[in-house]
C-alpha positions in Angstrom: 11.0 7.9 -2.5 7.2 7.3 -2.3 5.8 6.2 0.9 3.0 6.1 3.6 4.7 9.1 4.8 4.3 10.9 1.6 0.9 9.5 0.4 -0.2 11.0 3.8 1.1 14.5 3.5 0.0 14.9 0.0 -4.0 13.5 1.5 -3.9 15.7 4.2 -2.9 18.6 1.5 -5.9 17.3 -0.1 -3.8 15.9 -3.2 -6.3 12.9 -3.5 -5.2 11.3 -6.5 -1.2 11.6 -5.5 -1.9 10.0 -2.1 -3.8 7.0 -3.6 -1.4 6.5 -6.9 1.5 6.1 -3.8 -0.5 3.9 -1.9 -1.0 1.9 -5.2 2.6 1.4 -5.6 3.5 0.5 -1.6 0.4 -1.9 -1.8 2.4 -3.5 -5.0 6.1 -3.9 -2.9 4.2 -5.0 0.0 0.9 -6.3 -1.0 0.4 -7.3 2.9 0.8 -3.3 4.1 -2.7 -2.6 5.7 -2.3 0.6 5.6 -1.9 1.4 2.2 -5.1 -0.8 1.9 -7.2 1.0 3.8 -6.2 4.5 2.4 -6.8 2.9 -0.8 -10.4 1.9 0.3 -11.1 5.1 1.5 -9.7 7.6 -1.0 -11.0 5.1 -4.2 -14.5 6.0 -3.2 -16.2 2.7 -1.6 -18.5 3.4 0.5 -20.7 0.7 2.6 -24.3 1.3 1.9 -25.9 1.9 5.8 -29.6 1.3 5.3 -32.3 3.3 7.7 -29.4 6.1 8.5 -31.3 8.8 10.1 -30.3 12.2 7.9 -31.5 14.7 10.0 -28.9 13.7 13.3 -26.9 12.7 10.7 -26.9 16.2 9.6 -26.8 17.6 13.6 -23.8 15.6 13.7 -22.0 17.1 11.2 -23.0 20.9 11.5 -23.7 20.6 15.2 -22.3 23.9 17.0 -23.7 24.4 19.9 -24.0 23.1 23.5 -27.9 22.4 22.9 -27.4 20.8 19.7 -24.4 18.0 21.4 -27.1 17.6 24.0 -29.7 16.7 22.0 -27.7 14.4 19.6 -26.5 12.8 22.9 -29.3 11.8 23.3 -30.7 10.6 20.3 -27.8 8.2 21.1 -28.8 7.4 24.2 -32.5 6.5 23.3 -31.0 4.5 20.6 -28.6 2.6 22.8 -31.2 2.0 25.1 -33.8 0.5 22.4 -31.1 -2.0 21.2 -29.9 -3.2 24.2 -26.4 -1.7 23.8 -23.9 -1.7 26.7 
């Protein structure tokens, strides 16, 4: 029986294409199943198109490792929540 269940062991088992042909066919028996959409979303590719992103704390984000490198990147977000106005 394909479901969620299913389509999300085979994504986590990095079995891309498996996990979004199931969430295909539980999106088409229950086209309301927001789940299903959103995996579909996700593993199809769409990707929002962020303007301005800054790569290089992108980057620090992603690879970040040590205390020092959080710290900094913490506060890149800090400066930036501060210049916005963010609560």
């Amino acid at each position: 029986m394909k479901t969620l269940t299913l389509a999300q062991i085979y994504e986590l088992q990095g079995l891309r294409d498996e996990a979004l042909e199931i969430y295909k066919e539980v999106l088409k028996k229950d086209p309301k199943n927001a789940d299903a959409r959103a995996a579909i979303h996700r593993l199809s590719g769409v990707r929002r198109h962020f303007p301005g992103v800054n790569e290089e704390m992108k980057r620090l984000f992603v690879e970040m490792e040590s205390d020092e490198e959080f710290e900094r990147f913490e506060a890149w977000l800090l400066q930036l929540q501060g210049a916005n106005g963010w609560n």
